[in-house]
N, C-alpha and C positions, 0 to 999 in steps of 0.2 A: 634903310635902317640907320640908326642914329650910332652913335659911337658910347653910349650909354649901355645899349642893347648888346652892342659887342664885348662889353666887359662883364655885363652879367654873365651870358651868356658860358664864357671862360670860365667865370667863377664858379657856375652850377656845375661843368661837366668837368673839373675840378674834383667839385665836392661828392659826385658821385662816383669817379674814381676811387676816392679816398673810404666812402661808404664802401663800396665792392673790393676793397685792399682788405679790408677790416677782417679780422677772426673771430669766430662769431663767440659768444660766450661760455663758458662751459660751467653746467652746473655742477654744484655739490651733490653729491649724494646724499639718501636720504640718509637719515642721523641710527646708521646701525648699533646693534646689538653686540660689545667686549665684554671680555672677561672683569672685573674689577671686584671695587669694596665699594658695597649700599652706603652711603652718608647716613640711613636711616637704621637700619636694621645691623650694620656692621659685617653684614658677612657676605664671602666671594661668592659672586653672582653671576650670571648674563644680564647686564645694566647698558643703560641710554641716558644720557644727558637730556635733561626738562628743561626749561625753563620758566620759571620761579616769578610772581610778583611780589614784593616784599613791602610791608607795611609796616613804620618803625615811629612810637612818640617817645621821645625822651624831655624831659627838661622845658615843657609848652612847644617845642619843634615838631612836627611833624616830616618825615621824609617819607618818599616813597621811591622804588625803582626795580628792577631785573635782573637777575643773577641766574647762574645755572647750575642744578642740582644731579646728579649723579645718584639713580636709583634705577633700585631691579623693580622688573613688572609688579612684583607682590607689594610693594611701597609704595608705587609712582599713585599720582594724583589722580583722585577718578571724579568723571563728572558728577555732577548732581542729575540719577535718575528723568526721565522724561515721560510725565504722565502721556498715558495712550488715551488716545481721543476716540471718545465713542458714539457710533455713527446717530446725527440726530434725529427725535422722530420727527415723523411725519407733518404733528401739532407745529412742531419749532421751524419747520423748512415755510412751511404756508406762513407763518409769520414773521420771518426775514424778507418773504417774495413782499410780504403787503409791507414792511419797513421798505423795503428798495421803488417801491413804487410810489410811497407816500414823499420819498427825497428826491424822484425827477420831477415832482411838479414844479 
């Protein structure tokens, strides 16, 4: 073995030492439910902190960025609905199989 080998060598079982010292990370919790004041509605709630994209033009500038809002469930932000997909006939299945088969030739 070359003398190359020997310094790597050192270096890697080193570096894994220092990996295996390591404390491993510890997460946050998820983002509970206090007592507070809605930003939106004004009054003491059980509330969570959201966070916010913010879209702002003033003066021809455009900005944009993230901030976080402090609101009770009854205010916070709701998604936009998700239509339900309804199962297709028969007609429609047989003519995806013959679309799929007309695109491997």
């Amino acid at each position: 073995m070359s003398d190359r080998h020997e310094e790597f060598a050192g270096k890697n079982a080193a570096m894994s030492r220092a990996w295996g010292a390591s404390k491993p990370k510890v997460r946050k919790k998820k983002n509970e439910p206090k007592t507070g004041i809605c930003e939106k509605c004004q009054q003491e709630k059980m509330v969570r902190s959201y966070r916010v994209r913010l879209n702002d033009r003033s003066e021809g500038v455009a900005s944009y960025g993230f901030t976080s809002r402090v609101l009770c469930e009854e205010c916070r932000f709701q998604g936009k609905p998700r239509k339900k997909e309804e199962a297709l006939s028969d007609k429609a299945i047989k003519s995806m199989l013959r679309n799929a088969k007309r695109s491997l030739r």
